[in-house]
C-alpha positions as CSV (number, residue, x, y, z in Angstrom):
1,X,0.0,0.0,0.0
2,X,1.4,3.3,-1.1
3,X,1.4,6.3,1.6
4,X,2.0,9.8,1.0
5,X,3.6,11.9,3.6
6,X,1.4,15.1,3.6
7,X,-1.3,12.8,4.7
8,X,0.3,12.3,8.5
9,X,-0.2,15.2,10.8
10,X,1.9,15.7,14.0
11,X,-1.2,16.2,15.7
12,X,-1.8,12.4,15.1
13,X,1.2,12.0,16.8
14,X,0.8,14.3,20.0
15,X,-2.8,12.6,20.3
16,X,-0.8,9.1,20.1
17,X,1.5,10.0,22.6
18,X,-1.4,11.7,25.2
19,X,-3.5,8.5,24.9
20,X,-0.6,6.7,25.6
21,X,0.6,8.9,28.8
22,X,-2.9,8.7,30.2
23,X,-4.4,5.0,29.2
24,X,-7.7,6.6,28.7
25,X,-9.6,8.3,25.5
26,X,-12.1,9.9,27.9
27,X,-9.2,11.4,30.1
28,X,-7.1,12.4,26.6
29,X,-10.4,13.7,25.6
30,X,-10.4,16.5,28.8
31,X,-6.8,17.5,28.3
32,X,-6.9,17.7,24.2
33,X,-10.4,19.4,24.2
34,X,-11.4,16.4,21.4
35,X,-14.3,14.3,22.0
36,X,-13.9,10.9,22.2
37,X,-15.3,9.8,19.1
38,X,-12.4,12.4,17.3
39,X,-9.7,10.8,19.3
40,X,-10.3,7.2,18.3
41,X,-11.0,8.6,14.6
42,X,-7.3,9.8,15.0
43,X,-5.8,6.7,16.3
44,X,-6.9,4.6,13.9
45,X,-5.9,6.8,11.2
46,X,-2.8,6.6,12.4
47,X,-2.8,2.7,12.9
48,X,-3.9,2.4,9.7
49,X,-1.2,4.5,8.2
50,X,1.4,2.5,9.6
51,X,-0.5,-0.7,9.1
52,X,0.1,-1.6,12.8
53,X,-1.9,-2.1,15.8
54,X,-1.0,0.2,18.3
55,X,-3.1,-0.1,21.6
56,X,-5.2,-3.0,23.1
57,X,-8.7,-1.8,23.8
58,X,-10.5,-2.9,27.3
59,X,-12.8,-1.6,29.7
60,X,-9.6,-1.3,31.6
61,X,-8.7,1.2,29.0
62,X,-5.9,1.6,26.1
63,X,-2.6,-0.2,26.9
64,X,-0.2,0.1,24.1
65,X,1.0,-3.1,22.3
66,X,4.7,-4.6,21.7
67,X,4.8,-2.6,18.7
68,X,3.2,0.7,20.2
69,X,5.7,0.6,22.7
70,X,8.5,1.1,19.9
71,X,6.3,3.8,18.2
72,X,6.0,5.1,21.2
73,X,10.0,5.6,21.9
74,X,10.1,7.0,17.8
75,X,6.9,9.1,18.4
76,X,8.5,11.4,21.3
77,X,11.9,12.0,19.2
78,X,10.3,13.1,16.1
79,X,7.6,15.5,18.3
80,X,10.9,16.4,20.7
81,X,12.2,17.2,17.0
82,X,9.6,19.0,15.6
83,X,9.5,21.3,18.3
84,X,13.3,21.7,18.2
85,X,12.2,22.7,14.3
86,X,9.4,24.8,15.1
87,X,11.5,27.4,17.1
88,X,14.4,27.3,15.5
89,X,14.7,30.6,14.0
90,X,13.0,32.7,17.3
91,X,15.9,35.0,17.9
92,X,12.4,37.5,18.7
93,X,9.2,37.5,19.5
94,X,7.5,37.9,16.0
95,X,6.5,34.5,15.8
96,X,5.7,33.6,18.8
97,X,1.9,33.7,20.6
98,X,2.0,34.4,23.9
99,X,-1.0,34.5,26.7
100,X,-1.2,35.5,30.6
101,X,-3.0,36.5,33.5
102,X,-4.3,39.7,33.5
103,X,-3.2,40.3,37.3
104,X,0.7,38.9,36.1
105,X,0.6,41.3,33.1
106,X,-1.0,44.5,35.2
107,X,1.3,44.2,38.3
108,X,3.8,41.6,38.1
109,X,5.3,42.4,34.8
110,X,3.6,45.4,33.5
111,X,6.6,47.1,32.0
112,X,7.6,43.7,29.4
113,X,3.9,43.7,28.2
114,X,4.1,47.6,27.5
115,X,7.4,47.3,25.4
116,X,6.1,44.0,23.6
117,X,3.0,43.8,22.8
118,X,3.3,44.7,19.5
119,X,6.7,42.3,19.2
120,X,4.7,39.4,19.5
121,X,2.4,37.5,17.1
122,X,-0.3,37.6,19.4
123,X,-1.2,38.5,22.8
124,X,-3.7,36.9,25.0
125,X,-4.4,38.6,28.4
126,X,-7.4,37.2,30.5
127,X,-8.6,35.9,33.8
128,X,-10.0,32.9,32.2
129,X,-7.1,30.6,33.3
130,X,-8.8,27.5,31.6
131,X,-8.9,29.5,28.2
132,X,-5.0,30.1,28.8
133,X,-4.4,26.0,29.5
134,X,-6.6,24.7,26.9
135,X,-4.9,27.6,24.0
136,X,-1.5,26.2,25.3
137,X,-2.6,21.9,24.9
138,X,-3.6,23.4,21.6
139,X,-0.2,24.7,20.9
140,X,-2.4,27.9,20.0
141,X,0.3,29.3,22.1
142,X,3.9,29.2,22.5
143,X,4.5,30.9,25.6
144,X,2.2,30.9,29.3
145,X,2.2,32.9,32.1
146,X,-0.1,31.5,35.1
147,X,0.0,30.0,38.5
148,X,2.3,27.3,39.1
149,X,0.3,24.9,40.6
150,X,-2.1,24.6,37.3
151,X,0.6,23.0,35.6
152,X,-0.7,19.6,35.9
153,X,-3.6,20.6,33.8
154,X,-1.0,21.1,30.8
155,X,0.1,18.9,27.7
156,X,3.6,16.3,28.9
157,X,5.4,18.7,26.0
158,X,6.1,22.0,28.2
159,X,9.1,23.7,30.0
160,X,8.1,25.2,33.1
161,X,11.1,28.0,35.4
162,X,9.0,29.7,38.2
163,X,9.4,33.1,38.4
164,X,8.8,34.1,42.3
165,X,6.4,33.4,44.9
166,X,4.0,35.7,46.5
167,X,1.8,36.1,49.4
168,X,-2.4,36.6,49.0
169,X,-3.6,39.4,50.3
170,X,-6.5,40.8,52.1
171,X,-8.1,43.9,50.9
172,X,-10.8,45.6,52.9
173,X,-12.2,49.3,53.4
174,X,-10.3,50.9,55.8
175,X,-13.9,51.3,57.8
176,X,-14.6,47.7,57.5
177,X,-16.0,46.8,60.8
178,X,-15.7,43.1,60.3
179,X,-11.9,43.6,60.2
180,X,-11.7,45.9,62.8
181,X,-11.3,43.8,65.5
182,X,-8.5,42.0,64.1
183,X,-6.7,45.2,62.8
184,X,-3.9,44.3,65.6
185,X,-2.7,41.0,64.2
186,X,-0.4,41.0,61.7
187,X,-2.5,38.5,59.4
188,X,-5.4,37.0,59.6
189,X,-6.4,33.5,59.4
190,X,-8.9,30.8,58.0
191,X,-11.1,30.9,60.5
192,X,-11.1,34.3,61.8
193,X,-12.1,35.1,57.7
194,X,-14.5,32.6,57.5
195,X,-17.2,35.5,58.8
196,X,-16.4,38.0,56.1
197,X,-18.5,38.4,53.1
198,X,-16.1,38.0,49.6
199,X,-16.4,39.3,46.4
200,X,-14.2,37.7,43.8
201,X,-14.0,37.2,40.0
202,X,-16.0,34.1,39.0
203,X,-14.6,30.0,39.5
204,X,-12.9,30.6,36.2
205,X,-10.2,32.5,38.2
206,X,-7.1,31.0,40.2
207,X,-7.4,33.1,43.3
208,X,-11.2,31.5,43.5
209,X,-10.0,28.5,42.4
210,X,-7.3,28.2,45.1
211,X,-9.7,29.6,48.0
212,X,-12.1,26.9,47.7
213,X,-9.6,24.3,47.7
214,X,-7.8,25.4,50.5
215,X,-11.2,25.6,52.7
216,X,-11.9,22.0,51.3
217,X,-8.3,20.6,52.3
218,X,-8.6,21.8,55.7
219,X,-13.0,21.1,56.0
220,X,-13.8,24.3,57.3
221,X,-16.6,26.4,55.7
222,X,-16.4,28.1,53.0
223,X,-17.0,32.2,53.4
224,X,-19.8,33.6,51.5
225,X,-18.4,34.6,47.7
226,X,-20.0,36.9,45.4
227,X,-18.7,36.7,41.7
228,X,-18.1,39.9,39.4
229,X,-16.6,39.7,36.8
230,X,-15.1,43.2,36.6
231,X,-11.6,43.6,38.5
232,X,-12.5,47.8,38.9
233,X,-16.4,46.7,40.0
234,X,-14.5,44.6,43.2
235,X,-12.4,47.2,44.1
236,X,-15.0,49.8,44.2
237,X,-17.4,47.8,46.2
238,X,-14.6,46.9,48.7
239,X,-13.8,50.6,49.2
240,X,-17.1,51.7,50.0
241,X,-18.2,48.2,51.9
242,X,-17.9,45.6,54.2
243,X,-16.9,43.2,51.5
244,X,-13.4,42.2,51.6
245,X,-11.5,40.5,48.5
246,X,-8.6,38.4,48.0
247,X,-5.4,39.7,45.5
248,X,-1.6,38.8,44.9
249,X,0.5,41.0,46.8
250,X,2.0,43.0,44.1
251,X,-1.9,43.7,42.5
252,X,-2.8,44.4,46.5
253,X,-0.3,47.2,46.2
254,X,-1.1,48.2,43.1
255,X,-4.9,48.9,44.0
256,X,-4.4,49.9,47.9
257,X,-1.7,52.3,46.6
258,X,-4.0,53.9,44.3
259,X,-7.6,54.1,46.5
260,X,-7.1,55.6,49.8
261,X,-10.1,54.5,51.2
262,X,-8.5,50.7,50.5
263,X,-6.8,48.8,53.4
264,X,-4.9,45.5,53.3
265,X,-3.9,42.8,55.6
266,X,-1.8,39.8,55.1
267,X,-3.3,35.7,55.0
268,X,-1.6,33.2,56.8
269,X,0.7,31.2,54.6
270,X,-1.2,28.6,53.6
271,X,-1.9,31.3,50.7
272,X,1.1,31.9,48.9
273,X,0.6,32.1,45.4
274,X,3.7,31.2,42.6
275,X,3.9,32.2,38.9
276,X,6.1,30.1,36.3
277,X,6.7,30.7,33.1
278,X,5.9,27.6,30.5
279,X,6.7,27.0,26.9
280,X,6.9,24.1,24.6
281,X,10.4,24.8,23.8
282,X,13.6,25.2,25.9
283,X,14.8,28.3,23.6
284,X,12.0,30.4,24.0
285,X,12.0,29.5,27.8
286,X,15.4,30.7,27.8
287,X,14.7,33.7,25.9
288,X,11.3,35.1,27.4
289,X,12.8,34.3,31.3
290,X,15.9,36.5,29.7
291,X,13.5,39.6,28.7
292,X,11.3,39.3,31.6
293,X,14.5,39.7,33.8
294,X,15.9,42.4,31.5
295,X,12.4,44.6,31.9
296,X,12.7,43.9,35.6
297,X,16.2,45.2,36.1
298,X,15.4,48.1,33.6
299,X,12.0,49.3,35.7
300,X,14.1,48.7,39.2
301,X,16.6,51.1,38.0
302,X,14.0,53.6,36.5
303,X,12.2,53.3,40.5
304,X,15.7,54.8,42.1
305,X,15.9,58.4,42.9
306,X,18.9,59.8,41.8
């Protein structure tokens, strides 16, 4: 049987290779963002291509065969490869798509985003941190910048340097009667915030995310949330309220800096938030961790009075 090269996509490949990882078509089928029906479509495309079988199918779920075990091995060099390939020629940013939180763009790195965003091919800012992670298992983009401890929801094919770690912050009116009481203490806990009434972005966001599994790690009842969806919104209401709301240091700074009727008070550890930066290639790791440095060093030394 005669083949023709342009008919194999890597994509059949990275599918292979996730279905492989995970022993499951419905759990490759959450990651990839393909239904199921897609995903064995794929495989057997690919099996048939070859004119091998690659997996043994059971309700115990896909276990990969003597010969898929040796396509396996070949599979991961020619995708290591390819992606070797792909980035070969990024000495910039102009090919390269790049997507991040708003809250690490706005106060962790605001500088870099200002003098780049028109370098790169495309820019995605947004507090939809499932929109980032499913973009990235896409390889819709090359470069991600997000909470560390979401990498597990991303692709095997990613490098990942974390750039710093930072506290979680309370913000609250500074006439916030709720917090008055514990104005003394230099943080405030679990418990003693279980009684305040929250407004944060919707589930879609980390901080949310991360506050409801905390509660649920340690069983203790979860405070009363309200959800907007509008950062300026929050801290508007929080000013002018009893609500309180949760924010990374440096955006804590940012906001309390900027309203003076804002107050702030720091969480016990347990809520210590830590951004990485992931790519699918080592170059571009190197190079945007290089930049992102370089902007830091350059706003540091623009901040010194002389």
């Amino acid at each position: 049987m005669s083949r023709r090269i342009e008919s194999l996509n890597i994509e059949l490949l990275y599918i292979f290779i996730k279905v492989s990882d995970l022993k499951s078509i419905n759990k490759s089928s959450e990651v990839l963002a393909l239904t199921q029906p897609a995903i064995s479509k794929k495989i057997m495309k690919l099996e048939d291509y070859f004119d091998i079988k690659l997996f043994e199918r059971s309700s115990k779920g896909m276990t990969l065969t003597i010969e898929g075990e040796k396509f396996y091995i070949q599979a991961k060099k020619v995708i290591d490869t390819f992606q070797d390939l792909k980035e070969f020629s990024s000495d910039d940013f102009g090919d390269l798509n790049i997507g991040t939180l708003d809250s690490v763009s706005s106060a962790v790195y605001p500088d870099f985003f200002v003098d780049n965003m028109t370098n790169f091919h495309k820019v995605i800012i947004t507090n939809k941190i499932n929109e980032l992670i499913q973009l990235f298992n896409q390889n819709k983009l090359d470069v991600l910048l997000m909470d560390s401890s979401f990498s597990k929801e991303l692709n095997n094919y990613f490098y990942e340097t974390k750039l710093l770690e930072e506290p979680y912050i309370l913000v609250h009116s500074k006439n916030n009667k709720l917090v008055s009481d514990v104005k003394g203490l230099s943080s405030i806990s679990l418990t003693e915030i279980q009684r305040l009434n929250f407004i944060l972005y919707p589930k879609y966001c980390p901080i949310h995310q991360n506050i409801l599994r905390i509660y649920r790690q340690t069983g203790l009842k979860i405070p009363k949330i309200i959800e907007i969806d509008y950062g300026e919104s929050t801290v508007s209401l929080v000013g002018n309220s009893d609500y309180v709301t949760i924010l990374p240091e440096s955006l804590a700074v940012n906001k309390v800096t900027q309203d003076s009727n804002l107050a702030m008070k720091q969480l016990d550890t347990t809520f210590i938030r830590s951004i990485s930066l992931f790519t699918k290639n080592k170059e571009n790791l190197d190079f945007i961790n290089r930049k992102l440095a370089v902007s830091n060093d350059q706003a540091e030394s623009k901040s010194i009075p002389y």
